[in-house]
C-alpha positions, 0 to 999 in steps of 0.5 A: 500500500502507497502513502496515498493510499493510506490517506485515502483511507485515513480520510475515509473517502470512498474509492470509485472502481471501474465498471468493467464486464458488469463488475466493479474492479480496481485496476490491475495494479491497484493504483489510484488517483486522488479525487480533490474538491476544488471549492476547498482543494480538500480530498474527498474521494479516489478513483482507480489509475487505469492501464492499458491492461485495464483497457484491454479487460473492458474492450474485450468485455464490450466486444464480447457484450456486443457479440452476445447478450446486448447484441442480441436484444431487439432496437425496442429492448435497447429503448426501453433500458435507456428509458429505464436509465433515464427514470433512474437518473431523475429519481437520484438528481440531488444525490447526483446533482450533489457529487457532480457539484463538488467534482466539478466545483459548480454550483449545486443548482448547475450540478442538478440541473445537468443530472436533468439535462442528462436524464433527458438524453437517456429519455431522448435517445431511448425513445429513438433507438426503434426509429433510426429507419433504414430506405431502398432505392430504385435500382434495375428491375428483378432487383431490390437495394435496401440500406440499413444502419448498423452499430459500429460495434465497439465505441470508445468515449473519452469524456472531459471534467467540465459536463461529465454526467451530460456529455456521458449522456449525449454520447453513450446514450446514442451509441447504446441505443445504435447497439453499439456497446461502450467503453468509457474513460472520464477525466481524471479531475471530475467523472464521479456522477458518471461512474455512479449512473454507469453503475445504474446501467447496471442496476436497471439491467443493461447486460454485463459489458454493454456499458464499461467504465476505466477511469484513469489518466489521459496519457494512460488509459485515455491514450490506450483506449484511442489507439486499441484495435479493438475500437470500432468507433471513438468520441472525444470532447476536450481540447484541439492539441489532444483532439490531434492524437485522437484522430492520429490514433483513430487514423492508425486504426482506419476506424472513424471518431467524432471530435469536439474540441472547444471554441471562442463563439461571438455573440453579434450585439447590432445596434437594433438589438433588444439590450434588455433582453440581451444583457442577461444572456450575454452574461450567463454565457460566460459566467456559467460553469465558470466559462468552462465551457466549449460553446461559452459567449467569449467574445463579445462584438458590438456595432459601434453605435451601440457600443457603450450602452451594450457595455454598460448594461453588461458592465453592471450585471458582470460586477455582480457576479459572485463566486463561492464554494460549490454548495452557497450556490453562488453565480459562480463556483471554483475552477476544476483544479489550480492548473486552470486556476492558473491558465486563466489567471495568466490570460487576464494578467497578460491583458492587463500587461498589455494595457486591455482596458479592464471595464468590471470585474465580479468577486469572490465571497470572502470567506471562500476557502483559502484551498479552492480555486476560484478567479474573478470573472472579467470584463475586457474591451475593447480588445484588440483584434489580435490579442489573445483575449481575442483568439485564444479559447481561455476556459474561463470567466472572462469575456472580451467585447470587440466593436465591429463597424458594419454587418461585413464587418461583424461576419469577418470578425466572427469567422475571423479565429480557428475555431467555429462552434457555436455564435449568436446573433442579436438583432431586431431585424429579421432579414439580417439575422438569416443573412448573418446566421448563414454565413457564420463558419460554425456548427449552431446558430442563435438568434436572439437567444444563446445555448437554448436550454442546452438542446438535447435535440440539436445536433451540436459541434463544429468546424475547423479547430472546434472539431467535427462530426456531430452528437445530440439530437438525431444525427448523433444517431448517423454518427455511432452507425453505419450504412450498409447497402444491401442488393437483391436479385430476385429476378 
């Protein structure tokens, strides 16, 4: 037994095993990794430091899943477990909602509110497995084509610490429902909520190793999971550097993946824009989740004419956002760990280097614990075209406002980074909103709203250095399956 171990277990903190063939294991080695709270930096739990051979035991469970019970059972069977996942996961959001707070350092309304969002998905998808319809096609006479969608087989899902109960949900629940089965390694800093309804899969009766679970460090097991042969299929969510060796890794295998990798979506204010509708949004685009959020309003660009009362209206509301631990359910919680403590801080130190005009900063509670790791959400601008405030993806509470001259103008800016995820678009003039919406270089557009109640229908992802590929709604279904065709002579 190593010394963290013995804390561990001093500490009394429960250790989170993986979920590997329908059982809960540690890992071959018995390694863990020590779970730390980010509103205090205090420990609190443990999960297990997954290998490649741990890898290797949960693909090989999922293959032999998919070839067996779980491959067996009919698109309306595998509806109804995801149904039954579903009513699970809403019966437990508090309890659920309360450890992905204190995981993630969220607020505990946002944790319960993403255990809703990802009883949703299992609802979404459940309701949809039967109804991924197949079609034939006129082809010579004595012949009949059909196409039909198969399951990839086996699916690797390689899920981040911002969203983990919902981006778990989004993804596994549209591969389960294709009848693909899983495997799954959530980010080492926050994947307790999505262990637990892993464990609920089970519980509900999802056949041993449909649904498999290895937590562990990215360049360990995340690594071993992308580049294993045995993976049909992958989905990864996190940054563009190491969305580059996934898709390396998925290419060695000649196997697809989906990749959603971050952003730095506008959000167009035009001087007929309704402001008092508008501030509110513009705001909680950024502060929600700290900004660490691949879709977060980040920048800021305003049509000159309106550029100082935009300012002001989202100046006033920014200098009352409060940031505190995670169960004060504040505006705003702690950062994820003192790295992005320290990335985001360094951002806004650089502006401030820089001679960026600081126009209103939020606060952190003062009696929040001195171990967390909290930063004041900032308010920038006018920020210059090519600062870094401007083009680089912070991941964190501060937003940069940038005023545009005209309508080309607002378009060159908006498309004007690498990444093309998500815009919006603010503006009393309904011909204008359909011109600008389509030329936006990204994957979701809104007009006159932003994040939509985060759209579990909505095919979501992007373009560029955001990725490709798509999950959520319907066309994730196309995403986890693949077309066969099949050709007939009947004479």
């Amino acid at each position: 037994m190593n010394a963290r171990d013995e804390r561990r277990i001093a500490a009394a903190t429960p250790l989170y095993l993986n979920l590997v063939g329908g059982k809960r294991v540690p890992a071959a080695d018995d390694r863990t990794i020590d779970v730390v709270c980010p509103s205090d930096g205090t420990l609190f739990a443990a999960i297990a430091r997954s290998g490649a051979a741990d890898v290797d035991a949960a693909v090989k469970a999922a293959r032999a899943a998919f070839e067996g019970a779980w491959g067996r059972l009919t698109a309306t069977e595998r509806g109804r477990l995801l149904m039954k996942l579903a009513d699970a996961v809403a019966a437990r959001v508090d309890e659920l909602g309360t450890l992905e707070s204190q995981d993630t350092g969220k607020p505990i309304s946002q944790g319960r509110a993403d255990m809703v969002a990802t009883a949703r998905y299992f609802e979404f998808y459940g309701s949809a497995a039967d109804k991924v319809h197949g079609e034939t096609i006129p082809f010579l006479n004595g012949y009949t084509v059909a196409v039909v969608r198969d399951p990839h087989g086996v699916t690797g899902h390689i899920v981040p610490w911002n969203y983990p109960a919902q981006i778990f949900g989004r993804s596994v629940g549209a591969s389960l429902a294709c009848g693909n089965a899983c495997v799954v390694k959530p980010a080492e800093d926050a994947g307790l909520s999505l262990i637990r309804i892993a464990e609920l899969a089970l519980e509900v009766g999802f056949p041993e190793g449909a649904l498999n679970v290895v937590s562990g460090l990215g360049e360990e097991a995340g690594a071993a999971l992308a580049s294993h042969p045995g993976i049909d299929f992958i989905s990864f969510t996190g940054s563009p550097e190491v969305g580059t060796l996934i898709q390396a890794a998925a290419a060695r295998n000649h196997i697809g993946c989906t990749l959603e990798l971050g952003g730095k979506s506008p959000q167009l204010v035009f001087a007929d824009a309704d402001l008092g509708e508008a501030a509110p949004v513009l705001v909680k685009a950024i502060v929600q989740n700290g900004g660490q959020t691949c879709s977060a309003g980040s920048r800021l660009l305003v049509e000159r004419p309106a550029y100082d009362d935009v300012v002001g209206a989202v100046a006033e509301r920014f200098a009352k956002v409060t940031a505190g631990p995670h169960d004060r359910d504040l505006d705003m919680g702690a950062m994820v760990n003192a790295d992005q403590k320290r990335r985001v801080e360094g951002f806004a130190a650089r502006a401030r280097e820089a001679g960026v005009p600081m126009i209103a900063e939020g606060r952190v509670v003062a009696d929040a614990p001195k171990g967390g790791y909290y930063v004041k959400p900032t308010l920038f601008g006018p920020v210059p075209r090519g600062n870094d405030l401007a083009c680089e993806e912070v991941f964190g509470p501060v937003l940069s406002v940038i005023p545009f001259e005209d309508e080309a103008d607002a378009i060159r800016l908006a498309n004007g980074t690498p990444y093309g995820l998500v815009a919006g678009v603010w503006t009393g003039d309904a011909r204008r909103s359909m011109r600008v919406a389509r030329a936006m270089r990204c994957g979701q557009v809104f007009v006159n709203a932003y994040g939509a109640g985060g759209g579990i229908e909505l095919p979501f992802g992007g373009v560029k250095k955001s990725g490709h590929g798509r999950e959520k709604g319907f066309e994730a279904l196309y995403e986890f399956s693949a077309s066969k065709t099949i050709v007939v002579n009947h004479g």
